[in-house]
N, C-alpha and C positions, 0 to 999 in steps of 0.2 A: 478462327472463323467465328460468325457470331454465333449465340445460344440457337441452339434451335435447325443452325444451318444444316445441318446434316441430314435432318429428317427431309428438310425441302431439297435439298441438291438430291438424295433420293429419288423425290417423288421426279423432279425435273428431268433423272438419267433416265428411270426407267422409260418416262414418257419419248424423249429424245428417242432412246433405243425403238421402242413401236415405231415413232414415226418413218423412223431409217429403216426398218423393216416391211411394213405396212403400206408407208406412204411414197418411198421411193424405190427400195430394192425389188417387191412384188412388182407391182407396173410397170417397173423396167423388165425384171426378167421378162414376163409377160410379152413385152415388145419386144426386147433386143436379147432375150438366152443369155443374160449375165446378170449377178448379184452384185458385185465390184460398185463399192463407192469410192469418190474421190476426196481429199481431204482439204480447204481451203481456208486462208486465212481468218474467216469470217464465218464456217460452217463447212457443210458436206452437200455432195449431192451424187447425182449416177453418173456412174461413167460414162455412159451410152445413153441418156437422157439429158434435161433439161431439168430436168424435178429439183430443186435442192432447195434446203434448208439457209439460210444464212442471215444470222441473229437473232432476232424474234420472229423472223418473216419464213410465208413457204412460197417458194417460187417456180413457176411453169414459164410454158414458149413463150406466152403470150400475156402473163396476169401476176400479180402476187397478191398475196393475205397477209394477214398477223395471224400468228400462231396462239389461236383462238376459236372457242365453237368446240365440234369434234372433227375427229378424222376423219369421217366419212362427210362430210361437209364441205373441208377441203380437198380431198379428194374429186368430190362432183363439182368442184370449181374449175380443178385442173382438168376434166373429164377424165376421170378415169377411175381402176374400183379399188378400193383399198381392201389391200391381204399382202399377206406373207408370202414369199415363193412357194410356190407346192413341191414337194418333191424332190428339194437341193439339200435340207441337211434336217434333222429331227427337231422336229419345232410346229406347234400349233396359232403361233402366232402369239406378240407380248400385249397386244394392247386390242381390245374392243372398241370397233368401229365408231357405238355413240359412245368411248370414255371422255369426262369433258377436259379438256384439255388444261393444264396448269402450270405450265410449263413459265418458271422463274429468271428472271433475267441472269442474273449476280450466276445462279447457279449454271445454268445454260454457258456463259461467258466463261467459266472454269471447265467445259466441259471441252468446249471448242478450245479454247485454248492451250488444252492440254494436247489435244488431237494434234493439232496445228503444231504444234512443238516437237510432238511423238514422229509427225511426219518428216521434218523439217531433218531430225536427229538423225531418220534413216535412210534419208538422199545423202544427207553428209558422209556418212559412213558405207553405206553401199549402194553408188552411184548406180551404179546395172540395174537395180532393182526400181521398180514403181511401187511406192506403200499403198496399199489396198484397204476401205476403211470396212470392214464384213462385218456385216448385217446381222448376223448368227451371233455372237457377243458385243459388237458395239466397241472392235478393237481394231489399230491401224498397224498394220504389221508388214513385215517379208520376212521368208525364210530362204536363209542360207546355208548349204552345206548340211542341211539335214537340223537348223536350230529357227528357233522362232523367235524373232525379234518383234517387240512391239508396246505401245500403250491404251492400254485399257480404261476408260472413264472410269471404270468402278462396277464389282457385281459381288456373288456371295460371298466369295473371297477377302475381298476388300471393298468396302463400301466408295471409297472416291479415287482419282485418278491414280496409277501404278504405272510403272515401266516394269517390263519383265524379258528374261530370255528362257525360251523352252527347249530344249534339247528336245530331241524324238526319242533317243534315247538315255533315260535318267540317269543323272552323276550324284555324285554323294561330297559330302564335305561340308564347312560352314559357307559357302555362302551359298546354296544350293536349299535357301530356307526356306521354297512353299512344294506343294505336291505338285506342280507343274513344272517345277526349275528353279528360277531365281524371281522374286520381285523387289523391289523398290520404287516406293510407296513417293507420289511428291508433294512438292510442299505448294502449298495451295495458293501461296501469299506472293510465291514467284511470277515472274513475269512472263514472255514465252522466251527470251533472251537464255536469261538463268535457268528455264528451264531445259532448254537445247544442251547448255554446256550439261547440264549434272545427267540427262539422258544419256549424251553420247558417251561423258566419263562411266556409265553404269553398261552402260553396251559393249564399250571398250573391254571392261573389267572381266566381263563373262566371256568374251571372246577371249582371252588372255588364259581364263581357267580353261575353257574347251580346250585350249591348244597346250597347256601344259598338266591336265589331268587325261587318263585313260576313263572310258567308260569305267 
C-alpha cells in the first residue's frame, strides 16, 4: 500500500463504520425493529430499507448524494435522523452528526471489497445461512454450530481487513492466534476473486480444527 495509506483507510473505516451505524442501521431500526445490513457488490445498505451506501454515494427511495458535507446533512436529505440504535448492544454511537465527512475512495473500495468477498465466501460455504453485515463492529458474519464465521474491515485488533473464525467457546493451539479465535489478516492487493478462494481456504481450515480438536 502506498505511504501513508494506512492512516487514511483508518480515518475512511472508521467513518464507513458511523455511517453504517448512524446513517442506516439507526433509521432502519427506528422503522423496521432490525439492525441487519446487507452486503453488495458495490457497498452496503438495510435490510428492511432503502438507505445504502454504494461507492462514494448514499442512497435513499427517492434521491442520492456523494458522500460529502456531514452526516446529519445527509441524513436530512434522506428525511430522516441520524443516530445509533438505542438500546440493541453497548455503544454510544462512532461518529458525530456535524463530523465532516472524508471518506477516501481507494480506501473505501478496499473496504467494500473485502465485505463483498467476506460475503460471497460464506454463501459458498454455508448456503442455509444469510451473512449479515452488524453495525455494532462493521463485520459480515454467520454463525454456525455455536462458531463465528466472518470478515471484519478492520478495528483495534487489527487495523485493515481480516477474516476470522470465533468459536463461543475457546480452543487452544497454533492456529487459534487472536483472543477471539482465529484471524487471518488479507492481503490488500487481491482482487475479490482471490480473495473468496483464500477466505473460504481459511474458513475451511478452522472448520477442520473445530472438528478435530476438543474444546
Amino acid at each position: 500500500m502506498a505511504e501513508g495509506f494506512d492512516q487514511r483507510y483508518v480515518r475512511t473505516r472508521v467513518q464507513l463504520h458511523g455511517l453504517a451505524e448512524g446513517l442506516i442501521a439507526g433509521p432502519q431500526y427506528r422503522s423496521a425493529g432490525t439492525i441487519r445490513l446487507s452486503v453488495y457488490a458495490d457497498g452496503f445498505g438495510g435490510a428492511a430499507s432503502p438507505l445504502s451506501i454504494r461507492g462514494m454515494r448514499f442512497d435513499w427511495a427517492d434521491g442520492s448524494a456523494p458522500l460529502a458535507g456531514t452526516p446529519r446533512e445527509l441524513a436530512r436529505a434522506a428525511g430522516v435522523d441520524f443516530g445509533a440504535p438505542e438500546d440493541v448492544y453497548p455503544a454510544t454511537g462512532l461518529m458525530d452528526a456535524e463530523t465532516t465527512l472524508a471518506v477516501e475512495e481507494a480506501a473505501a473500495t478496499l473496504i467494500l471489497r473485502s465485505h463483498h468477498a467476506g460475503s460471497q465466501a460464506l454463501q459458498q460455504l454455508f448456503a442455509e445461512q444469510q451473512p449479515v453485515l452488524w453495525p455494532e463492529h462493521f463485520d459480515v458474519a454467520v454463525s454456525v454450530s455455536d462458531v463465528n464465521y466472518g470478515v471484519s474491515a478492520g478495528d483495534g485488533y487489527h487495523p485493515t481487513p481480516y477474516a476470522y473464525v470465533g468459536p463461543w467457546i475457546p480452543r487452544t493451539g497454533s492456529f487459534w492466534n487472536a483472543p477471539f479465535g482465529a484471524a487471518y489478516p488479507l492481503n490488500t492487493d487481491d482482487d475479490c476473486a482471490d480473495l473468496i478462494i483464500d477466505i473460504v481456504e481459511f474458513f475451511e481450515q478452522g472448520t477442520a480444527e473445530l472438528e478435530g480438536h476438543a474444546p
